[in-house]
Structure formats: C-alpha cells, structure tokens
C-alpha positions, 0 to 999 in steps of 0.5 A: 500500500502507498504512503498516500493510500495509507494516509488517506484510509487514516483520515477516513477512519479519523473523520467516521470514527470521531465525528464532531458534528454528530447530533441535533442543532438547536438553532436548526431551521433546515432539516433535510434527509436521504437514504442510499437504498444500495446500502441503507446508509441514512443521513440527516442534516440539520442546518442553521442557514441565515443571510446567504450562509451556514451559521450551523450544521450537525448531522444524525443518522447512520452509514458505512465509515464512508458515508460518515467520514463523508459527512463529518468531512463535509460539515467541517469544510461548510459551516461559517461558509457562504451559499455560493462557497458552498455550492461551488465546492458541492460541485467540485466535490462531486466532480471529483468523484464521477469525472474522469479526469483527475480533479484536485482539491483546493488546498483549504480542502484537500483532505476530501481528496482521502475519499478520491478512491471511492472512485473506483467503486461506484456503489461507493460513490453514492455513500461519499456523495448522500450527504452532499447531495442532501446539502445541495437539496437543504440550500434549494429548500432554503433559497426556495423559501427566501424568495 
C-alpha cells in the first residue's frame, strides 16, 4: 500500500470514527434527509442557514465509515461558509468523484481528496456523495423559501 493510500484510509477512519458534528442543532431551521437504498446508509442534516450562509450544521443518522467520514468531512469544510462557497465546492466535490479526469482539491480542502478512491467503486460513490447531495437539496429548500 502507498504512503498516500495509507494516509488517506487514516483520515477516513479519523473523520467516521470521531465525528464532531454528530447530533441535533438547536438553532436548526433546515432539516433535510436521504437514504442510499444500495446500502441503507441514512443521513440527516440539520442546518442553521441565515443571510446567504451556514451559521450551523450537525448531522444524525447512520452509514458505512464512508458515508460518515463523508459527512463529518463535509460539515467541517461548510459551516461559517457562504451559499455560493458552498455550492461551488458541492460541485467540485462531486466532480471529483464521477469525472474522469483527475480533479484536485483546493488546498483549504484537500483532505476530501482521502475519499478520491471511492472512485473506483461506484456503489461507493453514492455513500461519499448522500450527504452532499442532501446539502445541495437543504440550500434549494432554503433559497426556495427566501424568495
């Protein structure tokens, strides 16, 4: 195994093992759920989304250690962030795991690159990406709601 490929099974490990934003959010006006039915993988979001941004966001559910470092990930890179930081790096994320080509991470972010191997397991793909799709789904509901 490589040095980059035993790094990056750590971070996995580290991130589903000892997630910080697991649990309700008090604050919460946003609630948004999904299910990967290939696995049975659950999350639920719960997001505190005031003047174009993500004041807070906590998780709750259940999911393979993919599906949990995904999310844990996730919530550390997107809280106190923008709406449009956000969504731009929902899509660079997701590009990175169905495209071709051999997309990086931005520097802030490049720890997300630990969940590039999922590439090769497409099943897998969708546990990476349940949760970030739940995200885009909550910010559309949200926006949807400030119009």
């Amino acid at each position: 195994m490589k040095l980059s490929e035993e790094l990056y099974k750590e971070i996995i490990i580290e991130y589903s093992q000892n997630p910080r934003h697991y649990g309700e959010l008090e604050e919460a006006n946003i609630h948004e759920e999904g299910v990967n039915r290939g696995c049975g993988d659950e999350i639920q979001l719960h997001l505190h989304l005031e003047d174009q941004e993500i004041k807070g966001i906590r998780f709750t559910g259940q999911g393979c250690s993919i599906c949990v470092a995904s999310t844990e990930m996730m919530t550390c890179y997107v809280e106190k962030r923008s709406l449009a930081t956000v969504k731009e790096l929902i899509h660079l994320f997701k590009t990175m795991l169905t495209s071709r080509q051999d997309i990086q991470m931005p520097k802030d972010y490049e720890e997300l690159e630990a969940l590039k191997g999922v590439k090769k397991f497409p099943i897998r793909v969708k546990c990476a990406t349940l949760s970030w799709n739940i995200l885009e789904q909550a910010i559309q509901k949200y926006e949807a709601i400030q119009k």
